[in-house]
C-alpha positions in Angstrom: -29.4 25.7 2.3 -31.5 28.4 4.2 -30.5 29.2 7.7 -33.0 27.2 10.0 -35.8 29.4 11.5 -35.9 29.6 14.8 -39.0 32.5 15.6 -42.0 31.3 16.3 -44.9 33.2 14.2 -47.5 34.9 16.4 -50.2 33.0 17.6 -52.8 36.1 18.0 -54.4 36.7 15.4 -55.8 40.3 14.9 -59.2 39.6 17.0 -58.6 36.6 18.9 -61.6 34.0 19.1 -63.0 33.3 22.5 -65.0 30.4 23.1 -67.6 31.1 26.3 -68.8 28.6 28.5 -71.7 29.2 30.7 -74.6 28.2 32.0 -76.7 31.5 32.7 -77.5 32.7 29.0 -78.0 36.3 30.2 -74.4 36.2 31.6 -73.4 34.7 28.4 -75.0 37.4 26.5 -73.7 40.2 28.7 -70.0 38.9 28.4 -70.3 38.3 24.9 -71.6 42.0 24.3 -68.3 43.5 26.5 -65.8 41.2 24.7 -67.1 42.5 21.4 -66.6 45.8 22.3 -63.3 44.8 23.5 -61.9 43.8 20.1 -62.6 40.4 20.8 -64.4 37.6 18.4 -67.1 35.5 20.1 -66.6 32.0 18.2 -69.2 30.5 20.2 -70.9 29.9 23.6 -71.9 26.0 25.1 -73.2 25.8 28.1 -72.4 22.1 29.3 -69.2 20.1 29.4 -69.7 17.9 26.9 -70.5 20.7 24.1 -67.3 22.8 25.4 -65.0 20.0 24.6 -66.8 19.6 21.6 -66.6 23.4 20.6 -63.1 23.7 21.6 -61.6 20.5 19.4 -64.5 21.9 16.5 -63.7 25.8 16.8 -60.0 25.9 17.9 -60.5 29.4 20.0 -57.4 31.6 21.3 -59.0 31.2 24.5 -62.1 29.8 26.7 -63.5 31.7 29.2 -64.7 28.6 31.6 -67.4 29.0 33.9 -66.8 26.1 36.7 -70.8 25.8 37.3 -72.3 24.1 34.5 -75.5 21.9 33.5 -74.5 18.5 33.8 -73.4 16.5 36.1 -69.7 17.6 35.0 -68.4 21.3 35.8 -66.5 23.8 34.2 -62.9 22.1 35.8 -63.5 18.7 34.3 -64.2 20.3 30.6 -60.9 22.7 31.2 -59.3 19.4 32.1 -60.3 17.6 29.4 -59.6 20.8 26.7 -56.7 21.2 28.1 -54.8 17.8 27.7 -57.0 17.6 24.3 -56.1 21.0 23.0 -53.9 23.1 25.2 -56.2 25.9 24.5 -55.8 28.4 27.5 -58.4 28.4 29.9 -59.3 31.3 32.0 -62.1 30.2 34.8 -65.2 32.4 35.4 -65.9 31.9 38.9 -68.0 34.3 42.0 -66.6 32.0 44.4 -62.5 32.6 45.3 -62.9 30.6 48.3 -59.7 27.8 48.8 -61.1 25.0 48.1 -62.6 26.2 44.7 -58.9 27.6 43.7 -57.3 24.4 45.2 -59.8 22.5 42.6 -58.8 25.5 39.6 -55.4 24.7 40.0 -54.8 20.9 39.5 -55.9 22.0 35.6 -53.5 24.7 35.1 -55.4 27.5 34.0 -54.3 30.5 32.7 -55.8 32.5 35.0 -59.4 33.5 36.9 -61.9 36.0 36.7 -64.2 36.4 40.0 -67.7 37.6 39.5 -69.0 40.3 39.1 -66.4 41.8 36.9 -65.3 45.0 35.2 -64.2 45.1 31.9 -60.6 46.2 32.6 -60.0 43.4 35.0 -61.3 41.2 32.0 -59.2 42.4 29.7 -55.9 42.5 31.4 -56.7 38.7 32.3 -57.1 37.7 28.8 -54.1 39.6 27.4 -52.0 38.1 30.1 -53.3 33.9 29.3 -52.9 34.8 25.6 -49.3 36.2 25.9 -48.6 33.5 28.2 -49.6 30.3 26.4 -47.9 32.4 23.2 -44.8 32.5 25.2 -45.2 28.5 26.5 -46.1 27.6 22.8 -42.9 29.0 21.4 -41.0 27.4 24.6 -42.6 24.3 24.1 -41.7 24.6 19.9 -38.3 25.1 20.8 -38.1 22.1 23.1 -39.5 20.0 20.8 -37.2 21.0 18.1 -33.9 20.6 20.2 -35.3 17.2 21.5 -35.9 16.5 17.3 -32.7 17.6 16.9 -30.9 15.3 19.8 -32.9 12.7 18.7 -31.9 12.8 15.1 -27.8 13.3 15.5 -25.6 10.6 14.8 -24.0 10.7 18.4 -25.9 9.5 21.4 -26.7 11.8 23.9 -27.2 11.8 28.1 -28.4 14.4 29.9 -28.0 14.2 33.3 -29.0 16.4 36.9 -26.1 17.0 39.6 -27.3 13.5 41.5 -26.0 12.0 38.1 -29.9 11.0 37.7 -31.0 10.8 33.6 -33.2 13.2 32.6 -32.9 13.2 28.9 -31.4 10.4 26.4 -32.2 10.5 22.3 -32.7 7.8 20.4 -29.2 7.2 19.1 -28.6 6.4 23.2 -31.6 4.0 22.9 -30.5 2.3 20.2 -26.7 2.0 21.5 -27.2 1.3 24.9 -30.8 -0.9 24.4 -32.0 1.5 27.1 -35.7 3.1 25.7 -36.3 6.5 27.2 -39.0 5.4 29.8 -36.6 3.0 31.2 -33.9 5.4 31.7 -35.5 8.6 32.7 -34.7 9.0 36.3 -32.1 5.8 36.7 -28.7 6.7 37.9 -26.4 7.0 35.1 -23.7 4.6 36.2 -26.7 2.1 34.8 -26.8 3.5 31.8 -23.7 4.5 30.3 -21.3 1.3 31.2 -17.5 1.9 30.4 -14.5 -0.7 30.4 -11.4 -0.6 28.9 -8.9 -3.2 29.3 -11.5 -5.9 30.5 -12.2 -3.4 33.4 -15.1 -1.5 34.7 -14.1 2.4 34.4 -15.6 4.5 36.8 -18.1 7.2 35.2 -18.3 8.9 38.3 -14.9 9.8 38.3 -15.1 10.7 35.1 -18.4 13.3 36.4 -16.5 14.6 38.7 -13.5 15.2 36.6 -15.5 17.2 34.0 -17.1 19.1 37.4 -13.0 19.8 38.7 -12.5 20.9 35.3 -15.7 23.1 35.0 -15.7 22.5 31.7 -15.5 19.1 29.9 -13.4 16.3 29.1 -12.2 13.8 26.9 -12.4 10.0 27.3 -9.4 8.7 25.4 -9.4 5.8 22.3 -9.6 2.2 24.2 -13.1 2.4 25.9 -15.8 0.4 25.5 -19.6 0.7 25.9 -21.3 -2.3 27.8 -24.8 -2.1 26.6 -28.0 -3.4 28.3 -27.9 -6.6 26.2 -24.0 -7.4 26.9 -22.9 -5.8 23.7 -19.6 -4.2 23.3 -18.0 -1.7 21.1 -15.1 1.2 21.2 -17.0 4.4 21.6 -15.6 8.2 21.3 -17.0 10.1 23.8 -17.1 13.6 26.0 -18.9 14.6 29.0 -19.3 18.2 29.9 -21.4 20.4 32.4 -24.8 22.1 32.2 -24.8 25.5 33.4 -27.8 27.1 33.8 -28.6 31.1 33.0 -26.7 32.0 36.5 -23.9 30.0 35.4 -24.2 27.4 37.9 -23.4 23.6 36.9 -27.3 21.9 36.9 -26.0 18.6 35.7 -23.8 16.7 32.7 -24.0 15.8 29.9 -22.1 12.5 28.0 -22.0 12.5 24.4 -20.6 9.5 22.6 -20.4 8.0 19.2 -19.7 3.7 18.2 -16.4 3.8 16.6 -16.2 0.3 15.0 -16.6 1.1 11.7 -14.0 4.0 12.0 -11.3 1.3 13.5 -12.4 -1.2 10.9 -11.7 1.2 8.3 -8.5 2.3 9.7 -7.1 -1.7 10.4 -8.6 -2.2 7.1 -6.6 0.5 5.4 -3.4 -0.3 7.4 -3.5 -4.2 5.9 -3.6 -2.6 2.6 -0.9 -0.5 3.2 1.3 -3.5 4.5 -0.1 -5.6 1.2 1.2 -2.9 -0.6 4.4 -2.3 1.4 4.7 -5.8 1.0 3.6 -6.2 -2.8 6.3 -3.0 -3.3 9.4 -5.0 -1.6 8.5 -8.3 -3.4 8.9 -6.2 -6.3 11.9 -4.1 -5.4 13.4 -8.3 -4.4 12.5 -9.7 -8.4 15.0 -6.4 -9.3 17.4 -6.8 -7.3 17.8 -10.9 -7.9 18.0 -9.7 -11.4 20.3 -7.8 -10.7 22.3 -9.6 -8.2 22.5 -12.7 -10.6 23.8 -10.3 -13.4 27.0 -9.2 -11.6 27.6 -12.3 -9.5 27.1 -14.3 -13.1 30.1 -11.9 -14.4 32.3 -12.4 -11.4 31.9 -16.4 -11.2 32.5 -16.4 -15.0 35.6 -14.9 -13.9 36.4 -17.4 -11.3 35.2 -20.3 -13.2 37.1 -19.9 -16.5 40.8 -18.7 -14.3 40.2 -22.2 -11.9 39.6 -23.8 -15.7 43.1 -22.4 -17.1 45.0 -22.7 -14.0 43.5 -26.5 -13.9 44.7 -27.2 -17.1 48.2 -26.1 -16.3 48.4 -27.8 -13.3 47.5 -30.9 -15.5 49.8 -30.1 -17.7 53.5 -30.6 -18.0 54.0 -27.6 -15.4 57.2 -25.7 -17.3 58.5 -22.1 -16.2 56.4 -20.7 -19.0 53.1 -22.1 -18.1 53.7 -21.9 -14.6 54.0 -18.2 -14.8 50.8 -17.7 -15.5 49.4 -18.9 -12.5 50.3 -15.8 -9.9 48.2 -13.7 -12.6 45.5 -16.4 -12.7 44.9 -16.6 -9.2 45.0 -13.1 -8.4 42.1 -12.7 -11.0 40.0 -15.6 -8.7 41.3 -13.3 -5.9 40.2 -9.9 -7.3 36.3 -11.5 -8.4 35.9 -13.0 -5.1 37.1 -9.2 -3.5 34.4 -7.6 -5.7 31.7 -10.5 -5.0 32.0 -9.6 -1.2 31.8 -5.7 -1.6 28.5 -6.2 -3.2 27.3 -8.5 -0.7 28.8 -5.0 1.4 26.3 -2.9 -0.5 23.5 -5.1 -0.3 23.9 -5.0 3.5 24.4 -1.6 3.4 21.2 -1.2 1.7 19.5 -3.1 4.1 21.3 -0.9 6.9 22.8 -4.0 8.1 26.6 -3.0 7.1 29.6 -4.1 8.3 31.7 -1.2 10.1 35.1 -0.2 11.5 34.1 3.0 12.4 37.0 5.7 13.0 37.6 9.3 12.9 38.5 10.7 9.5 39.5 14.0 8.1 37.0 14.1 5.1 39.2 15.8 2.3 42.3 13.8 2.8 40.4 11.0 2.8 38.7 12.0 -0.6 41.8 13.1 -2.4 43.4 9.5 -2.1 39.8 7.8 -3.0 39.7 10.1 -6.2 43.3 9.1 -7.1 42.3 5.5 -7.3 38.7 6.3 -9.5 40.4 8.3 -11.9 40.8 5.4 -14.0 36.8 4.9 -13.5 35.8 8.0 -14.8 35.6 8.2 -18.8 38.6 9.8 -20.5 36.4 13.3 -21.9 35.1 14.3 -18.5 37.4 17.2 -16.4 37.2 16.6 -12.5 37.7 19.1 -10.2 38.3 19.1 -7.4 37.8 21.5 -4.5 38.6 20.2 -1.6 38.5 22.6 1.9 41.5 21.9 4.5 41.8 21.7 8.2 38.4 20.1 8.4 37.4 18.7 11.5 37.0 14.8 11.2 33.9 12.6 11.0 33.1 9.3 12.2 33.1 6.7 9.2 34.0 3.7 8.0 36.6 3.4 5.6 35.7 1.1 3.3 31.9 2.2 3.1 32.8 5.7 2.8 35.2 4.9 -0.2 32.1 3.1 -1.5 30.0 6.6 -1.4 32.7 8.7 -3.2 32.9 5.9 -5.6 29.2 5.5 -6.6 28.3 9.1 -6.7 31.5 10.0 -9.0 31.0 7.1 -11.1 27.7 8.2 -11.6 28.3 11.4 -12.5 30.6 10.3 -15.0 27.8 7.7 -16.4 25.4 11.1 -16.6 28.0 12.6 -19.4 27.4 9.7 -21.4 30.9 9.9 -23.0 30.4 13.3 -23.9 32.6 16.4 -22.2 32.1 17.7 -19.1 32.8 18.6 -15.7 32.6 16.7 -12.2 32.9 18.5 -9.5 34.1 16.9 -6.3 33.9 19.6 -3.1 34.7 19.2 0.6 34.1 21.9 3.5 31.9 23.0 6.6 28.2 23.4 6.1 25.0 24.9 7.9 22.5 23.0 6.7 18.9 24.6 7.6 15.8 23.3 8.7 14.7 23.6 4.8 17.4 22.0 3.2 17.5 18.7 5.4 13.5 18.5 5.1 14.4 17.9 1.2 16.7 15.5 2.1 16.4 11.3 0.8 17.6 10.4 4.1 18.3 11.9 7.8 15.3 14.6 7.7 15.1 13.9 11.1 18.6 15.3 11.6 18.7 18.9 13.7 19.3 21.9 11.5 23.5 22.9 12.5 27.3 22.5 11.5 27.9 19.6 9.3 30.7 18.5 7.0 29.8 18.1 3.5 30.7 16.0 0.5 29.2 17.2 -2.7 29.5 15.7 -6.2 27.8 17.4 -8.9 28.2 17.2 -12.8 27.1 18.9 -16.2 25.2 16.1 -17.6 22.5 14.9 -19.0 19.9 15.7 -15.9 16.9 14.0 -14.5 13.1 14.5 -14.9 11.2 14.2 -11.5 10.2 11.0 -12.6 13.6 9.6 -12.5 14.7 11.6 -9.4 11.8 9.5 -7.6 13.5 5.7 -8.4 17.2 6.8 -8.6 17.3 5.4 -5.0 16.0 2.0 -6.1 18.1 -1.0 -5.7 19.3 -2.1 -9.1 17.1 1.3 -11.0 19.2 2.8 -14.1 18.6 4.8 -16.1 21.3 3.5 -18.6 20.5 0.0 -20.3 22.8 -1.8 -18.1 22.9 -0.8 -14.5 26.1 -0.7 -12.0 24.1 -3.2 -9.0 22.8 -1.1 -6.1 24.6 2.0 -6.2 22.8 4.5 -4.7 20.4 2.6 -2.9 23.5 1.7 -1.2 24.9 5.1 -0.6 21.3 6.1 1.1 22.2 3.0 3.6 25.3 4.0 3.8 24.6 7.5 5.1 22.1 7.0 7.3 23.5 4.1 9.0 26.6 7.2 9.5 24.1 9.5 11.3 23.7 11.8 8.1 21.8 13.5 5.1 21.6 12.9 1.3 20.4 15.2 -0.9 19.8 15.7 -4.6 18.9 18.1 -7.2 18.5 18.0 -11.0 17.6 19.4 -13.6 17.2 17.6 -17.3 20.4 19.1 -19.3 21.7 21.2 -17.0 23.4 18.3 -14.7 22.8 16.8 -11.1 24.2 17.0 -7.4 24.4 15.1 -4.8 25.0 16.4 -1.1 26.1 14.3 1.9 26.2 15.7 4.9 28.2 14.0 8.2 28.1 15.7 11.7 31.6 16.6 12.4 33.5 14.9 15.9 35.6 16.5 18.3 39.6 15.8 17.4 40.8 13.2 18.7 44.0 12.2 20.1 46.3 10.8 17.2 47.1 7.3 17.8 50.6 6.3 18.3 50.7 2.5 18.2 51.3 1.1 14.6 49.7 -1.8 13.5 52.2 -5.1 13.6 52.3 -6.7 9.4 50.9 -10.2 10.1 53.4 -12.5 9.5 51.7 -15.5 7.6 54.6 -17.7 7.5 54.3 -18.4 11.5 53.5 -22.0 12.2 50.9 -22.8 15.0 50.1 -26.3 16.6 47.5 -27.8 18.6 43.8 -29.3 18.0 41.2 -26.9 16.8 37.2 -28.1 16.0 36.1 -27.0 12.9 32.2 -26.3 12.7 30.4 -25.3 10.0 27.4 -26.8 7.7 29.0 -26.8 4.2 31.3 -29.2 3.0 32.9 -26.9 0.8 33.6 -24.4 3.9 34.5 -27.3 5.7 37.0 -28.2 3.1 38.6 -25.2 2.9 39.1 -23.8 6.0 40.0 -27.3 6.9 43.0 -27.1 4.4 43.9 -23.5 5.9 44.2 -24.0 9.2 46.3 -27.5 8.5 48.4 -25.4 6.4 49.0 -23.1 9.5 49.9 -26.2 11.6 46.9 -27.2 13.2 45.2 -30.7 13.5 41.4 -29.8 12.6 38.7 -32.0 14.1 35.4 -31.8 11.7 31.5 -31.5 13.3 28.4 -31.0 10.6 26.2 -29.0 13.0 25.9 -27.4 16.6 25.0 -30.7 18.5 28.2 -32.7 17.0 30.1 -29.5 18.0 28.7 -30.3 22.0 29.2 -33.3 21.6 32.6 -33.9 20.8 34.0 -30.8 23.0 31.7 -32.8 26.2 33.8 -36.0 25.0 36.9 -34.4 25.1 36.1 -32.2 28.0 36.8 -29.5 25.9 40.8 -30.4 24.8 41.1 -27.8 21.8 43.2 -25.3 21.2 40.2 -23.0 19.6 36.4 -23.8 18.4 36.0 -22.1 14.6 32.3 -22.1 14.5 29.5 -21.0 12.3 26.7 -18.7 13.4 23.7 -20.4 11.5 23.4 -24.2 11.1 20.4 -26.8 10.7 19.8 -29.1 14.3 21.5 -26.7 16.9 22.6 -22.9 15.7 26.5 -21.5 16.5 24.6 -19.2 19.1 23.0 -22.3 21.0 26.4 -24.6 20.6 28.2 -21.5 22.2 25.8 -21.0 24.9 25.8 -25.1 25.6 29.9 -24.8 25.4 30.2 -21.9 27.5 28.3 -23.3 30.5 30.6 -26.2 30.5 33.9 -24.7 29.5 34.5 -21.0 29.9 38.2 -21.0 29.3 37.5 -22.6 25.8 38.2 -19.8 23.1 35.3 -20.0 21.1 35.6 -17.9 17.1 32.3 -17.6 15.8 32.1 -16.7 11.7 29.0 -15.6 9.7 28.3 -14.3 6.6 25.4 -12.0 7.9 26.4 -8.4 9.8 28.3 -8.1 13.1 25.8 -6.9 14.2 24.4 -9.8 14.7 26.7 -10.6 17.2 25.6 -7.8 19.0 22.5 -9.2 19.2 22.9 -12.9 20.2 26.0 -12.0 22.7 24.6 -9.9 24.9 26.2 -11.3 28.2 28.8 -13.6 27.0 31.2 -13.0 23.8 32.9 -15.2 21.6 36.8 -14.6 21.7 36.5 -13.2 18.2 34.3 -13.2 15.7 35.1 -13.3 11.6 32.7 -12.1 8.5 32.6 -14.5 5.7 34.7 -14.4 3.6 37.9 -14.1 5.2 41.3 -14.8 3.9 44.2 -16.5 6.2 45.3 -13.2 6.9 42.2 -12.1 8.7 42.2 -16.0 10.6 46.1 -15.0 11.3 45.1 -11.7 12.8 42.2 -12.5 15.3 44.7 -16.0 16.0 47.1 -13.6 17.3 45.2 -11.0 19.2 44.0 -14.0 21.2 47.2 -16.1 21.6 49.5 -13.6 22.1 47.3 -11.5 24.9 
């Protein structure tokens, strides 16, 4: 597209045409004779006002040379007048009278300029250069204005122009259609009439804001959340900037507000973030239909176990029990044991994944730590595939959690030894410092966030089989394989699992040439060792006393129930929160201990304990869950529960948090 023109062509042509108006024919003669030889075209001489008007719209002259006595009973200033607003032909007066009144009477029309008779020709011709330069100059100046106001006028932003008293001079029509102001109605009104701002439901001050932009010298801002009140009691969010005029000194003339309706911007943008929640949404619906698949799959295969042990060790029991059949039952029951072990670690992972785990944290010394976990996979990994291990000593320790960092060691080597595919190979298991960059922690899954420093690293790499890019992008998908049969959530658990420890996962692959992973933990200060040596729970102790037993299910009722009689107490049974109140209020709180779970229908563990605690504060109170600890955290800000035990807990753990209370 061509650059925009702004010159304005000359307006002289080579001779320029001059109209004459006078009444004397011999001085119309004479003048037309000296502006010939003066390079000038005659177009035409009238001698009344009428016939000048009419000349002037029929001939279009350069210039009229106006004589203010003519026949008629209107004069040379009422035809300029008339040509003038008509045409804006320039009009230079004739006149032998230069008296004040006659100029006071030339002047209300504007003209150009005045010749007084009799004249010479230089005095003529300077005159008519000067008006024909001059309404040249005030055409172009007058083009100009006209195409900036086109221009304000035809922008999509709405525009005020204002003088220092903050009195409009200038709106376009994007202001007029905005504000319902029209440019007649505005012109000269203060602008605080105008331009109306609220946010919040309150008026904002423009003034302040002109006299911010004036303090500033230049121009400012007005920040998202403002509205524009227009004249018909419309609102909408506008965009908008006010900035000073300076004129060509430099000095600040006035402001001007610029501002744009925004709706359909916001619309877009809330519109666009629903869709991205649909989708988020529409993406974690799917990610839930894989991992109940996959969920079902392995909890299928562990209650298979339990079902068919609790069938064999049912039948032996119902049997005539001998010392050979009775054997069998240790091994039986440790299998039930063993499924029910594995059935809560992946209830572990699936928290994890959710970055709801359950943690011990403590300080660990990172390769020690790995050396004993590899010991115990080494009957995971498949019989062809070498592991190595390089392992750096006299690491400083990290803060972890024992069970969940086992549980990252354990998926990333058994994953490595699923990318050999039964094939030789190497699996390479390292430990030491790193300084991780800037760049290698932005490539990270999780923790680019983390500060570029010293870190201590775990790194498990293999020769396998690889990954495309396309696989790289779903490894970390609960439940995503890509073998046939999948190993539950994996990895997605390890990315949990390292981020809810304050670090960085990495990975890198390349299809044939093998994959590695990278974790990266910051490193802690030593600690003090600690000298006291956990006391072996004796589970033959015998307790007594009357405990309430709270909790929903009748099979967890049952259970428990049968546990804690078998330690020696006399259990007391309540459904539901409220028939937990109730029978402590009855009692005035005579038990030993409340065992209480956290969620139940009619009144939850967390509003039971709060109703309990009001009334008896020396009552020890054990709430269990199956959901996080965390949770705890949560609920009990303020006031505690003595203890508090994850589902599912064996009569070791009940034993254990027994004593730490009863014994204190």
């Amino acid at each position: 597209m061509p650059a925009l023109e702004l010159t304005v062509a000359p307006l002289l042509r080579e001779k320029p045409r001059i109209l004459i108006v006078e009444d004397e024919s011999l001085v119309a003669a004479d003048l037309e004779e000296r502006l010939n030889k003066l390079s000038y075209e005659v177009c035409g001489q009238a001698d009344t006002c009428d016939g000048a008007v009419a000349d002037a719209l029929r001939l279009k002259p350069d210039l009229v040379l106006m004589d203010i006595h003519l026949i008629g009973k209107k004069d040379g200033v009422e035809a300029a007048n008339q040509i003038h607003r008509s045409t804006g032909i320039p009009v230079v007066f004739l006149t032998a009278h230069a008296d004040d009144a006659t100029l006071a009477r030339i002047g209300v029309v504007e003209p150009f300029g005045y010749v007084v008779k009799p004249f010479d020709e230089r005095e003529l011709k300077a005159t008519i250069e000067v008006a024909l330069y001059r309404h040249q100059a005030e055409s172009r100046l007058k083009k100009m204005e006209r195409w900036l106001a086109t221009t304000l006028s035809s922008i999509g932003d709405g525009v005020i122009a204002t003088d220092l008293n903050g009195k409009v001079k200038f709106i376009n029509a994007m202001t007029e259609a905005l504000t319902g102001w029209l440019s007649h109605m505005a012109l000269g009104r203060d602008v605080t009439d105008v331009f109306i701002l609220e946010k919040g439901g309150e008026n904002v001050s423009v003034t302040g804001l002109l006299n911010q932009a004036l303090q500033n010298g230049a121009g400012i801002y007005i920040e998202e959340g403002h509205f524009l009140k227009a004249r018909d009691g419309r609102k909408f969010p506008v965009d908008d900037s006010i900035s000073v005029i300076r004129d060509d000194d430099d000095k600040i003339t006035g402001w001007v507000i610029v501002f744009r309706d925004v709706s359909a911007r916001l619309d877009a943008e809330q519109k666009r973030i629903r869709l991205e929640g649909k989708m988020r949404e529409a993406q974690r619906l799917e990610g839930l239909g894989v991992m109940a698949g996959g969920i079902a799959h392995d909890f299928n295969n562990l209650l298979q176990v339990v079902v068919t042990n609790v069938s064999l060790s049912q039948a032996i029991l119902d049997a005539k029990i001998n010392a050979s059949t009775a054997s069998k039952l240790p091994a039986l029951l440790n299998q039930i044991k063993t499924a029910a072990d594995q059935a809560s670690r992946l209830c572990t992972q699936m928290l994890a994944y959710a970055g709801q785990g359950r943690f011990e944290i403590r300080d660990i010394e990172l390769t020690q730590f790995t050396r004993s976990a590899i010991n115990l996979l080494r009957v995971s990994v498949h019989k062809s595939a070498k592991l190595v291990l390089n392992l750096a000593e006299g690491l400083p320790s990290i803060r972890a959690d024992t069970s969940q960092l086992q549980q990252i060691i354990m998926n990333l080597v058994i994953n490595a030894s699923d990318a050999l595919d039964g094939k030789p190979g190497t699996i390479t298991v390292e430990t030491r410092r790193f300084r991780a960059a800037p760049a290698f922690i932005s490539r990270c899954h999780v923790g680019t966030d983390l500060p570029g420093g010293d870190y201590i690293l775990l790194k498990v790499s293999d020769t396998g089989c690889g990954m495309t890019p396309e696989m790289m992008s779903r490894i970390f998908d609960p439940f995503f394989t890509t073998k046939f049969l999948g190993r539950g959530l994996g990895l997605a658990a390890v990315t949990g699992i390292v981020r809810d420890h304050g670090g960085a996962l990495s990975v890198e692959s390349t299809p044939g040439r093998g994959t590695c992973f990278q974790a990266i933990f910051p490193p802690v200060e030593p600690m003090p060792s600690d000298k006291t040596t956990t006391q072996a729970i004796d589970l033959s102790r015998k307790f007594s006393g009357r405990v309430l037993l709270v909790d929903d299910d009748p099979d967890i009722r049952t259970a428990v129930e049968a546990l804690l009689g078998h330690l020696g107490f006399d259990v007391e049974l309540a459904e539901n929160g409220r028939q937990a109140v109730e029978k402590i209020l009855e009692s005035k709180g005579d038990y030993y201990f409340v065992l209480m779970d956290l969620m139940m229908p009619v009144l939850s563990g967390h509003e039971a304990f709060k109703a309990i605690h009001a009334q008896f504060s020396f009552l020890p109170i054990i709430i269990m869950s199956g959901y996080s600890d965390d949770l705890e955290g949560h609920l009990f800000q303020d006031e505690r529960p003595t203890a508090f035990l994850h589902k599912p807990f064996s009569m070791q753990d009940l034993v254990q948090k027994l004593c730490n209370f009863i014994d204190a």
